[in-house]
C-alpha positions, 0 to 999 in steps of 0.5 A: 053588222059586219065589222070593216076596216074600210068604213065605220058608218060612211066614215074612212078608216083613216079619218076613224083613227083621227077622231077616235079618242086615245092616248099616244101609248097603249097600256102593256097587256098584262097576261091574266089580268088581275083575277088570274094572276091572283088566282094562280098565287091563292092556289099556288099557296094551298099546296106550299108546305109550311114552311114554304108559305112562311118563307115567302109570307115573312120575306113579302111582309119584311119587304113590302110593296114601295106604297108610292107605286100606282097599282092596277089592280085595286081590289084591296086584297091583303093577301101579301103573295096574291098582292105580289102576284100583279105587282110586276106588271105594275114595275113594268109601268115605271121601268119599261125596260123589263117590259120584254121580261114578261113574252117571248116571240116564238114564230109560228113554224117553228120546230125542234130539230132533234126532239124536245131536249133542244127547246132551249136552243129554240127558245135562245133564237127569239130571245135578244140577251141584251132585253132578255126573254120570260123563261130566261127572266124567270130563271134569272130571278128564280137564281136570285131567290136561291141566292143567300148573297142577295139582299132582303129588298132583291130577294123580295122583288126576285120573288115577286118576279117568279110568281108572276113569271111562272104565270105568264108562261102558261098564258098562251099568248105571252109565248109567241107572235105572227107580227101582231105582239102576240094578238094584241094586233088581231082585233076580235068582237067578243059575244057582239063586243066590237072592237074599236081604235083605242090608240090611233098612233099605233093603230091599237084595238079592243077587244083583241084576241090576246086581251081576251085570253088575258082576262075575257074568256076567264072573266066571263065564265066566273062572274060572280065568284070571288078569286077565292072561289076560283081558286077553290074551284080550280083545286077541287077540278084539277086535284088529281092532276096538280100532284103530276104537275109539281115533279121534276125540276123548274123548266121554264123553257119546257112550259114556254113551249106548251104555251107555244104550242097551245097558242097555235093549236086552240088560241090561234087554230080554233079562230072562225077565220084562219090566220096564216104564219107571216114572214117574220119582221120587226114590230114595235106596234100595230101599226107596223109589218104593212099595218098587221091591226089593220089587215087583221081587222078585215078578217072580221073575227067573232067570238062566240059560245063555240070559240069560249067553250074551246079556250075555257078548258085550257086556260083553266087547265093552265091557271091550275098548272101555273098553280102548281108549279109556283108551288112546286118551285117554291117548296124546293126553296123551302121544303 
């Protein structure tokens, strides 16, 4: 049956939001959810050198996770860099104002005057100095890890930053926005799993095309596996191509840009309906730009076997690719 954003069984849109259960706040998404963050860090440390996995295994363990915060992800792993590695989106919960630390909302359309030299200067355009952006965070952070001046409990939690951070940026959809937080307001069935209000006052769904390149496509194709075997897997599929992916020096905006860039060819253009670029307007929810959850609603997006075997590929590509490069910066720090 059709989903609609008129009626739900004879029942107005408006007056669905009112008797629909919900919260006043939605959770923040939390790009990869719990399995992909944590399989980018187990893999990342199967290519750490030595002297790089103690580094990092001795400044996480002197300086471990404040017990007092609530963790999201409950899987009662003692690894310390795949613990660490959805430990921001847990910071973010009790400091908000790092929320903007974790996207950055390239529009679509946009293009590099001059050639890729000048994606930073892109990237400056959608990136308010006074929240900050994901690939000027994560440099920030990266900054603080060099320093020698930083004191043990920073440098541990600037670590835990850039492990998640380099994470964030191979997830598509924490890379750009059409009015809709980067899909989070495009309401999408997932295999016949329609998407139903979850927060009324800001006209919040699930599922949602960015929730389901969180975790959903990723999730889906695993079950069954452990993170481990995940991991294990990416390495043994992506064993001739993570050597390629660890040269050079850390360009977060470069890899900003591929996310960019994937967003709009696979996560946005292979949808059944097309979604066409808005004009850019401020948005603090979905309820806002004339109601974007809404009219996306009406598009009746529907995931299927065909849409899942277009975006599995790529986000295996980029979990692997976020992999590597963790290492990769991790390694220049410790040779």
């Amino acid at each position: 049956m059709s989903f609609r954003p008129r009626t739900f069984a004879g029942t107005s849109l408006l007056a669905f939001f009112a008797l629909a259960a919900a919260l006043s706040f939605p959770a923040p998404a939390r790009a990869w959810g719990c399995e992909g963050h944590e399989v980018i860090a187990l893999l990342a440390e199967k290519h750490l050198t030595p002297r790089a996995l103690a580094a990092v295994n001795r400044i996480l363990n002197d300086n471990p996770i404040d017990p007092a915060l609530s963790r999201f992800c409950k899987d009662g792993r003692i690894d310390p860099m795949s613990d660490s590695s959805t430990w921001a989106d847990d910071f973010r919960s009790v400091h908000p104002e790092t929320g903007p630390w974790h996207y950055v909302d390239i529009v679509p359309g946009t293009t590099l005057a001059g050639g890729k030299k000048n994606i930073g200067k892109a990237i400056d355009k959608f990136c308010d100095p006074r929240e900050s952006c994901l690939p000027r965070t994560a440099a920030d952070h990266l900054a603080i890890l060099r320093s020698a001046d930083a004191d043990p409990r920073t440098r541990a939690d600037a670590l835990r930053f850039v492990i998640h951070f380099v994470g964030d940026l191979h997830q598509p959809l924490h890379n750009t926005s059409n009015n809709d937080e980067g899909g989070n307001c495009v309401p999408v069935a997932y295999f016949g799993n329609l998407p139903i209000v979850t927060y009324p006052r800001t006209e919040t769904y699930a599922p949602t095309l960015h929730g389901i390149w969180d975790y959903e496509i990723l999730t889906r194709a695993t079950k069954g596996m452990t993170v481990d075997q995940v991991a294990a897997d990416l390495d043994r599929s992506f064993r001739k191509q993570i050597p390629g992916w660890q040269k050079g020096p850390a360009d977060f905006d470069a890899w900003s840009w591929e996310s960019f860039e994937l967003a709009w060819n696979v996560a946005y253009g292979k949808l059944p309906v097309s979604i066409l670029a808005e004009t850019p307007q401020p948005v603090k929810s979905c309820a806002d730009a004339d109601h974007v959850s809404a009219r996306m609603f009406i598009l009746d997006e529907r995931i299927e076997q065909p849409y899942q075997d277009v975006a599995l590929p790529v986000v295996r590509e980029r979990l692997a690719q976020a992999a590597a490069r963790v290492a990769m910066v991790l390694n220049q720090l410790w040779p």
